[in-house]
C-alpha positions as CSV (number, residue, x, y, z in Angstrom):
1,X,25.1,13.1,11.6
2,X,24.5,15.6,8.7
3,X,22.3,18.3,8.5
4,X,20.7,18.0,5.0
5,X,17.5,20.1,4.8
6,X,18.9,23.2,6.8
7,X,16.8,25.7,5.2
8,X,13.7,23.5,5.6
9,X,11.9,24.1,8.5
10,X,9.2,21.6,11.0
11,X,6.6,21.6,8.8
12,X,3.3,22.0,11.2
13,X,0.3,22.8,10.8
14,X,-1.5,26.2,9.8
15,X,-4.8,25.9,8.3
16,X,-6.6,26.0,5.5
17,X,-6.2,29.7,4.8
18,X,-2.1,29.5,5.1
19,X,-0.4,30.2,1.7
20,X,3.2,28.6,3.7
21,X,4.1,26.1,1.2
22,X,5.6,24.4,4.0
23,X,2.8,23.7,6.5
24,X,0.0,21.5,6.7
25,X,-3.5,22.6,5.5
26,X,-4.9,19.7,6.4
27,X,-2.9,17.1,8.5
28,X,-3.7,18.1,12.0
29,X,-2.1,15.1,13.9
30,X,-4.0,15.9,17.0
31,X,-7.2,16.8,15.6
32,X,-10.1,14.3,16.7
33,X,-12.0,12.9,13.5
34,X,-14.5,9.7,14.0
35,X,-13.2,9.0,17.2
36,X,-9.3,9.0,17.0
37,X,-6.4,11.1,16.6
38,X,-5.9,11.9,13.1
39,X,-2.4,10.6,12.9
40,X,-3.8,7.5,14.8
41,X,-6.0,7.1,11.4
42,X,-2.8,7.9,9.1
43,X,0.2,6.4,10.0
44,X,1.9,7.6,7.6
45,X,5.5,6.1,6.5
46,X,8.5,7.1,4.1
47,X,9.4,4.8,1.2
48,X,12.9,4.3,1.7
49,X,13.4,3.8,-2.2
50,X,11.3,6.7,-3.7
51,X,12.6,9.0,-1.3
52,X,16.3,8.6,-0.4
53,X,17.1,6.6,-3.9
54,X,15.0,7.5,-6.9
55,X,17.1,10.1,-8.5
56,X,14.6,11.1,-11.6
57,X,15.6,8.2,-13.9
58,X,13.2,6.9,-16.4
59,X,13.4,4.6,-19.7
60,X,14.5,7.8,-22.1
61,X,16.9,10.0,-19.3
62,X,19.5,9.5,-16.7
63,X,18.5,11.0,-13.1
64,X,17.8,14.7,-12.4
65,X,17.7,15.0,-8.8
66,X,20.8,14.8,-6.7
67,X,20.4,12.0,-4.1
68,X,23.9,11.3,-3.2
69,X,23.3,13.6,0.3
70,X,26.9,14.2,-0.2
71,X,28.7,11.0,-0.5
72,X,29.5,8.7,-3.4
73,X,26.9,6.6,-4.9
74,X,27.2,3.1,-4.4
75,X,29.2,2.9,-0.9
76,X,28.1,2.1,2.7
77,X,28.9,5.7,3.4
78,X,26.2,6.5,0.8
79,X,23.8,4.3,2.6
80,X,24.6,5.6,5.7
81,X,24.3,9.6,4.6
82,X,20.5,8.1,3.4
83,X,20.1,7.0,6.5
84,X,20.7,10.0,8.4
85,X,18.8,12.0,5.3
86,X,15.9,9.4,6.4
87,X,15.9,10.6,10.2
88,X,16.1,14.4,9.4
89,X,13.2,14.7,6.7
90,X,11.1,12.0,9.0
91,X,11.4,14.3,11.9
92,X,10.7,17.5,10.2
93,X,7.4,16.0,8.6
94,X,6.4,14.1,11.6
95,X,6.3,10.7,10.1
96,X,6.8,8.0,12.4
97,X,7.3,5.2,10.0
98,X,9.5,4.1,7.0
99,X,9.1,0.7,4.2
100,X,12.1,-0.6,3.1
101,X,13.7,-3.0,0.8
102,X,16.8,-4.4,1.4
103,X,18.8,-2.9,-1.4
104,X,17.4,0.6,-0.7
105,X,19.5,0.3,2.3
106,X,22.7,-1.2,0.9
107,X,24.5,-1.2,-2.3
108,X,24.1,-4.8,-3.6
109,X,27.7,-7.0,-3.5
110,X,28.0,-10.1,-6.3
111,X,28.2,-11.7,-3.2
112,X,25.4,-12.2,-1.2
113,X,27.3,-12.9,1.9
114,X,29.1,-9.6,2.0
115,X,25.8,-7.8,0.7
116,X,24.5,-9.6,4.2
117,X,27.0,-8.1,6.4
118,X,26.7,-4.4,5.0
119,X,22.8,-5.1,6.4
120,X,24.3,-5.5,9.1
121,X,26.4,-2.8,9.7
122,X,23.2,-0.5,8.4
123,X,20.6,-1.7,10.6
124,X,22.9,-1.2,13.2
125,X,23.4,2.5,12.3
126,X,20.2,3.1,12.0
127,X,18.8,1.8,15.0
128,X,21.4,4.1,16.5
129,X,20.3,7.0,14.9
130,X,16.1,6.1,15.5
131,X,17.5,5.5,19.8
132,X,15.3,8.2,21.5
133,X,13.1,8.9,18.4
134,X,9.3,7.8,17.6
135,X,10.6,7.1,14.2
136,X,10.4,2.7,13.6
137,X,9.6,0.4,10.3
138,X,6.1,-0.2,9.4
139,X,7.1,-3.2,6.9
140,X,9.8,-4.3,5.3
141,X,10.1,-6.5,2.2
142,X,13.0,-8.1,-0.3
143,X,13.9,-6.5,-3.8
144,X,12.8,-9.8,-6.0
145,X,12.7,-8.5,-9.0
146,X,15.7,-5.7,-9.8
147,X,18.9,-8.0,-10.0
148,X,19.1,-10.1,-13.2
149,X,19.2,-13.2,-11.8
150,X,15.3,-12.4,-10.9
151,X,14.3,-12.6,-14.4
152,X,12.1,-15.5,-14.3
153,X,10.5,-14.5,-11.3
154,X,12.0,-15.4,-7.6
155,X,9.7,-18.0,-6.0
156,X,8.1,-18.5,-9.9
157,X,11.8,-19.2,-11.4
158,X,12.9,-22.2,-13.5
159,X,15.9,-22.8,-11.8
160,X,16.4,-24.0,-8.1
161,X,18.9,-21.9,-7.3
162,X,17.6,-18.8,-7.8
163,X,14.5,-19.9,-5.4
164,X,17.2,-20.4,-3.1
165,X,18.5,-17.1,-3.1
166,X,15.3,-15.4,-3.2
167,X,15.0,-17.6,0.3
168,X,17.9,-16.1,1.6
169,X,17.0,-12.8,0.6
170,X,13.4,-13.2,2.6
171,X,15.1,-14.4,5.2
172,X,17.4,-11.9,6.0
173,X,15.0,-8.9,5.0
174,X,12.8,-11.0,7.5
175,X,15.2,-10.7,10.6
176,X,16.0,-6.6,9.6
177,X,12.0,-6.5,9.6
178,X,11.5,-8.1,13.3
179,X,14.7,-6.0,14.2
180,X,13.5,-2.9,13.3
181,X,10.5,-3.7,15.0
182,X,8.4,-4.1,12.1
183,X,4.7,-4.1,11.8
184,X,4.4,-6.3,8.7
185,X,6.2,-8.0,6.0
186,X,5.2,-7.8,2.0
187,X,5.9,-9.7,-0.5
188,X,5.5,-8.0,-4.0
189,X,5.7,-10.1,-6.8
190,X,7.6,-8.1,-9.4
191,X,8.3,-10.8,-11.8
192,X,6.0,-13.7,-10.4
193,X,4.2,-14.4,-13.2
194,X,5.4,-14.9,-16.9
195,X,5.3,-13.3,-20.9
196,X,4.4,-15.8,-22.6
197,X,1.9,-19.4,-21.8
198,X,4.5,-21.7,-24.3
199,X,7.5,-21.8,-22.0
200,X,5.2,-22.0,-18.5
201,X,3.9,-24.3,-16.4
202,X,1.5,-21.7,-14.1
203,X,0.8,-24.5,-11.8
204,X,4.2,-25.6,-11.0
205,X,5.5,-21.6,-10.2
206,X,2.4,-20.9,-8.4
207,X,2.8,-23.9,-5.9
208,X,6.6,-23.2,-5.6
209,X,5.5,-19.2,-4.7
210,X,3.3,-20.7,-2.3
211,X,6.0,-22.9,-0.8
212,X,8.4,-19.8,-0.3
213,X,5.7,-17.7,1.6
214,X,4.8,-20.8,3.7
215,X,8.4,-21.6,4.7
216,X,8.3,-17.4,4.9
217,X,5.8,-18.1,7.8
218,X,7.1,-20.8,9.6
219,X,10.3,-18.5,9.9
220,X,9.2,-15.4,10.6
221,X,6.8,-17.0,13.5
222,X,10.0,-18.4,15.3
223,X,12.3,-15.2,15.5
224,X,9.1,-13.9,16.9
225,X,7.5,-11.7,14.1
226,X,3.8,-11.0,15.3
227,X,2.7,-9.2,12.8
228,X,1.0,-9.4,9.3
229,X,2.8,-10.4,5.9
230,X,1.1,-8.5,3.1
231,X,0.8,-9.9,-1.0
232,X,0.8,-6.1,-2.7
233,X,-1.6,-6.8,-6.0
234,X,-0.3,-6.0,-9.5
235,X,-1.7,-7.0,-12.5
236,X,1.2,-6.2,-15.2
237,X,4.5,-4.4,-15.4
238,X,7.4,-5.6,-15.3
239,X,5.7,-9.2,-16.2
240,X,2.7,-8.7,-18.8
241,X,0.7,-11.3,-16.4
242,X,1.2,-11.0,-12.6
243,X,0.1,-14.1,-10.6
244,X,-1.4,-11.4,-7.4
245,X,-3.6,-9.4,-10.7
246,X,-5.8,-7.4,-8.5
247,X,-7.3,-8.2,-4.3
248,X,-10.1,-10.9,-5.8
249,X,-7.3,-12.9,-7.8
250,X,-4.6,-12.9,-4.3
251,X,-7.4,-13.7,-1.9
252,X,-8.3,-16.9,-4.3
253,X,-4.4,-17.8,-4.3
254,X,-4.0,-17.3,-0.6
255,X,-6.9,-19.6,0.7
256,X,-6.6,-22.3,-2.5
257,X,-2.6,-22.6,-0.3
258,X,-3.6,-22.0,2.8
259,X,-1.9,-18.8,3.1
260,X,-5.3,-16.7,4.4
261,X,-5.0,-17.1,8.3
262,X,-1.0,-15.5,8.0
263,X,-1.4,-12.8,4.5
264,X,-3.4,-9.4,4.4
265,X,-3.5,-7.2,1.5
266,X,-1.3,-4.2,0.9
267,X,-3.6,-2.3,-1.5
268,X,-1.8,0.2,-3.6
269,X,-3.8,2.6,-5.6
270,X,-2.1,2.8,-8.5
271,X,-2.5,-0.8,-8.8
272,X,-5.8,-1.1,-8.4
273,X,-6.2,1.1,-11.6
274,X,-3.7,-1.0,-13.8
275,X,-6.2,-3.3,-13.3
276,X,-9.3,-1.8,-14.6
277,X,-10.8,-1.1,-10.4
278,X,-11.2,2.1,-8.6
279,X,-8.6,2.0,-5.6
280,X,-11.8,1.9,-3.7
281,X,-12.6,-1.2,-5.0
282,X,-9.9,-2.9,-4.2
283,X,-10.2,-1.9,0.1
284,X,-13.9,-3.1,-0.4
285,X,-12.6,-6.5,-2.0
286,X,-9.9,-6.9,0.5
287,X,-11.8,-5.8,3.6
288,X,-15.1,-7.6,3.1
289,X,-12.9,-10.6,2.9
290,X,-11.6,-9.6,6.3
291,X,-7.9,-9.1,3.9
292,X,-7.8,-5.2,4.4
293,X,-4.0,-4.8,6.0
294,X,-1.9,-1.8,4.4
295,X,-2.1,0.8,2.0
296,X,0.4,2.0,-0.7
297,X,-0.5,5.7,-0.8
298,X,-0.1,7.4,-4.2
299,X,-1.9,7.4,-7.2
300,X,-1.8,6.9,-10.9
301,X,-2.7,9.2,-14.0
302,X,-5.5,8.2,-16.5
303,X,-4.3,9.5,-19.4
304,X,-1.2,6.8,-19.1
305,X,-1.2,2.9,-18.6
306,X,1.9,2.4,-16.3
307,X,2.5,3.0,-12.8
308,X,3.5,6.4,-12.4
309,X,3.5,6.2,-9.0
310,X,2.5,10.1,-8.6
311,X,1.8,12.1,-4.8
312,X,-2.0,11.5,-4.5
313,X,-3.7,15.1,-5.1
314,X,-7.4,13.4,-5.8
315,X,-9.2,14.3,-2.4
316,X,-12.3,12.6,-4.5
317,X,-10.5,9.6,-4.6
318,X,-8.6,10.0,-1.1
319,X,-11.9,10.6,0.4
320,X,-14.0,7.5,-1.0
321,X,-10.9,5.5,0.2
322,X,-11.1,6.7,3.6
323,X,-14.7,6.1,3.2
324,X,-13.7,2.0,2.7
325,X,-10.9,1.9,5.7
326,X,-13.3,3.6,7.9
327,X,-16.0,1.3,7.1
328,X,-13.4,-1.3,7.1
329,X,-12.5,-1.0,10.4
330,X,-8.7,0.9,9.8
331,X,-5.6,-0.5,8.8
332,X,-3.5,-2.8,10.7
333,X,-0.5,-1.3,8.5
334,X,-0.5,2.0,7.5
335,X,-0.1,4.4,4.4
336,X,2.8,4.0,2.8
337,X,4.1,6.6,0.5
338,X,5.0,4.9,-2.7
339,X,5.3,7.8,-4.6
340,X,8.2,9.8,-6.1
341,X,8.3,13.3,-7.3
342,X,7.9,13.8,-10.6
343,X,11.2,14.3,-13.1
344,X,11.3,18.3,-13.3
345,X,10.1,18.5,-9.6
346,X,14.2,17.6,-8.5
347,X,14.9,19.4,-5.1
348,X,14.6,18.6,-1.7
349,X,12.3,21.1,-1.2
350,X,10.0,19.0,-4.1
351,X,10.3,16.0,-1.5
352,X,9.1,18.0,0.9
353,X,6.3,19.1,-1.1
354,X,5.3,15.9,-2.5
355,X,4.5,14.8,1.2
356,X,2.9,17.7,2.6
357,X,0.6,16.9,-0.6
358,X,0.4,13.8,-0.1
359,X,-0.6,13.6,3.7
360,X,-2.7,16.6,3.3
361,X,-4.7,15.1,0.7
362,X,-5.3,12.4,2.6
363,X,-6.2,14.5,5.6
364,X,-8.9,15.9,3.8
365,X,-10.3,12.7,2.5
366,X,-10.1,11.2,6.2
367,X,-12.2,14.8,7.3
368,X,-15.0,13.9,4.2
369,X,-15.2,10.1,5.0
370,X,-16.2,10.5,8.3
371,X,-18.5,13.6,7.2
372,X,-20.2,10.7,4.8
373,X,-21.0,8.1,7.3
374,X,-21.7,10.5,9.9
375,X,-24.5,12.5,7.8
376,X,-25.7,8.8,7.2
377,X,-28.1,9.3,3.7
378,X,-25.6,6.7,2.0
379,X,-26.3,4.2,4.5
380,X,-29.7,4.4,5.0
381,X,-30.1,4.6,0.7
382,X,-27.9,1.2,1.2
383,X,-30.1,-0.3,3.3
384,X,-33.5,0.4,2.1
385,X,-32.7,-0.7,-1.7
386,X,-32.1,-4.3,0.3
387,X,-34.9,-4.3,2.3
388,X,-36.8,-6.7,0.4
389,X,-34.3,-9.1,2.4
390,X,-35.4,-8.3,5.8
391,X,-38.7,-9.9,5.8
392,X,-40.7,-12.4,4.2
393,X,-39.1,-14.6,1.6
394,X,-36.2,-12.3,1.1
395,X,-35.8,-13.1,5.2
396,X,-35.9,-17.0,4.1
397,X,-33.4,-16.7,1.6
398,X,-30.5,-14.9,3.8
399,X,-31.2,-17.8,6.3
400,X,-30.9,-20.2,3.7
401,X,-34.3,-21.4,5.0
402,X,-35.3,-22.2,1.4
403,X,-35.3,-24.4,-1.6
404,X,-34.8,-23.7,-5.5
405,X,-38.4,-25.3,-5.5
406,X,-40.0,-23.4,-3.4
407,X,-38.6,-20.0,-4.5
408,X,-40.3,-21.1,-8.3
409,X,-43.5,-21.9,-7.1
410,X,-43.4,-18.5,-5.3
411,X,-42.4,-16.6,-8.7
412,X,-44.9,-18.9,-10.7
413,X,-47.3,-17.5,-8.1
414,X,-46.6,-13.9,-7.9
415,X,-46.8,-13.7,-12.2
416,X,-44.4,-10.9,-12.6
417,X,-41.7,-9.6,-10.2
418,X,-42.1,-6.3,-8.2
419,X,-39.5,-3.3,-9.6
420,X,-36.5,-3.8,-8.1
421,X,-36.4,0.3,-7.8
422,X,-34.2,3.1,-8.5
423,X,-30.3,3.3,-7.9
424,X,-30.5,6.9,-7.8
425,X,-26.8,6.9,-8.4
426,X,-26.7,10.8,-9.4
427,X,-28.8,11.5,-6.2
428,X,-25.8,9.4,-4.3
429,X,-23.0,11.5,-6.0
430,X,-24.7,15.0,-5.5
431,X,-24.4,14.3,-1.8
432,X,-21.3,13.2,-1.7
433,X,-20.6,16.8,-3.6
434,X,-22.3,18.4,-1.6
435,X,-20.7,17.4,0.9
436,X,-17.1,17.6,-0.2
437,X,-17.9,21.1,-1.5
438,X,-20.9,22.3,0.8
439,X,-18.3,24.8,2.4
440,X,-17.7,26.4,-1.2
């Protein structure tokens, strides 16, 4: 096994007053906060594909960053060099977890039979080189979407065939998944959904998707899966319309096919934004609805309308998203780092970087949540401005102990309605900056 990140050290962590640009700030895995270890909160996983594979590429350059960890690109000894390269920089950050798709661990073959037994032979090596580690999968998933044959969509395409190897390709990303030990499965619908309403039939690919994640089910139940599949919401890009747009839209398509008692959400935040939500909006949609599984942990940037897929830095927005999974109840998944350094940033000291931001800032937000709930204003504002609801007519209609009728003959009666009061929204934002900030 290579040693890849010599001059790296453990990162650990220091403090808020370290200036080590390789310690945590933040991220104290053994720190208590609401009632748990911090890293109990955070599980916190590598994306195999960010990480290990994306080399800086974009639609106007070739890459920038070197991630060939010293063998030749496209060869199992590649793969296995990112697989060691995994390990190392796992164990030096004190993740525990990784996300994978299939081809981030293999080079594709035209043949999907030999493409299978290089799996094979990686999975193999890697559960070799995890032996005696904490390190293990949090989910796993299929690339749907990157090989050509995919461009239709996978369960949404025309042609039969191509469901069928999308099928396969479930399947066997399916068994690495259980092997690896894997806490959930996701399905991410890169190109289910279509450009253009003339040469569609919405219905027909929507049933078919349905039918994939059902057989999916049935499948992964029998080799003795346990845990949760995940849809990943995204309303556009690579397809101008996405099927699973935002958490509202997939919760409707998972209980219209009876998907809802098998599928959580994986809620990525950059997502949530291509589709006109706050990523807080998105844990509140998915975890009232009893959908809150796993998070994609990165964020996007404003100023641009594609998924950037940037190290979250916003401890505003990190913090009102641990505000939702706390209130939630956690995560049956984890946090998932679907985020890539940017272009310039190409060393592996800039992946090192990227996570110590990334877990950091979520460190802090995790700290600020709890800080929220626990000074308790919020709540209490919450549940005053519904009060009306707790007694009295308001009582009736929460019990459903009512009729239309009889709630007009009470409005007819009382003439004109009683203010429904102040929101005192600035109020509710000056604590939460006071509290973020209180220390300043």
């Amino acid at each position: 096994m290579g040693n890849y990140f010599n001059n790296i050290p453990e990162i650990r962590y220091e403090g808020p007053k370290s200036k080590n640009p390789m310690s945590f700030k933040f991220y104290d895995p053994e720190k208590i906060v609401y009632g748990k270890k911090m890293k109990e909160h955070l599980p916190f996983a590598m994306a195999w594909w960010h990480n290990l594979c994306a080399a800086g590429t974009d639609m106007f350059g070739t890459i920038t960053a070197d991630k060939s960890f010293g063998a030749e690109l496209g060869t199992m000894d590649h793969a296995r060099a990112k697989a060691e390269a995994a390990v190392e920089f796992m164990q030096k950050l004190g993740i525990e977890y990784y996300c994978f798709h299939d081809v981030d661990l293999v080079p594709e073959a035209t043949d999907i039979n030999e493409t299978n037994d290089r799996l094979d032979e990686i999975s193999d090596y890697i559960l070799k080189l995890t032996d005696g580690t904490n390190i293990k999968c949090l989910w796993g998933t299929a690339n749907m979407f990157g090989n050509p044959r995919y461009m239709n969509g996978a369960g949404s395409s025309n042609s039969a065939d191509v469901f069928c190897f999308a099928a396969a390709q479930v399947k066997k990303a399916l068994d690495l998944t259980v092997r690896f030990g894997g806490r959930g499965y996701v399905f991410w619908g890169g190109r289910e959904g279509y450009e253009s309403l003339l040469n569609t039939d919405v219905k027909f690919e929507q049933e078919n998707i349905a039918a994939l994640m059902h057989m999916a089910v049935e499948y992964g139940r029998s080799i003795g899966f346990t845990g949760d599949f995940y849809i990943e919401p995204k309303p556009k890009e690579p397809m101008k319309h996405q099927y699973d747009f935002d958490a509202a839209t997939t919760i409707g398509f998972l209980r219209q096919y009876g998907l809802d008692k098998d599928f959580k959400l994986n809620i990525e935040a950059n997502h949530a934004t291509l589709a006109g939500h706050t990523f807080q909006h998105d844990l509140r949609i998915a975890a009232i609805n009893g959908m809150l599984g796993s998070v994609d942990a990165n964020q996007g940037d404003y100023l641009l309308g594609w998924d950037t897929d940037e190290f979250p830095f916003n401890v505003y927005e990190t913090t009102m998203a641990m505000y939702e999974i706390l209130k939630g109840g956690g995560l049956t998944g984890g946090f998932n780092f679907d985020a890539k350094n940017r272009r310039p940033s190409n060393t592996y000291e800039d992946m090192f970087y990227g996570y110590i931001l990334g877990m950091d800032t979520f460190a802090l937000g995790l700290m600020k949540a709890a800080q929220i709930i626990e000074d308790g204003r919020i709540e209490s504002f919450i549940k005053e401005r519904y009060s009306s609801f707790e007694t009295g007519i308001g009582k009736r209609i929460r019990l459903g102990d009512t009729t239309l009728q009889e709630l007009s003959d009470y409005a007819l009666k009382l003439r004109t309605p009683n203010s429904p009061g102040s929101g005192r929204q600035e109020y509710l934002e000056s604590i939460v900056n006071s509290l973020l900030f209180g220390g300043c």
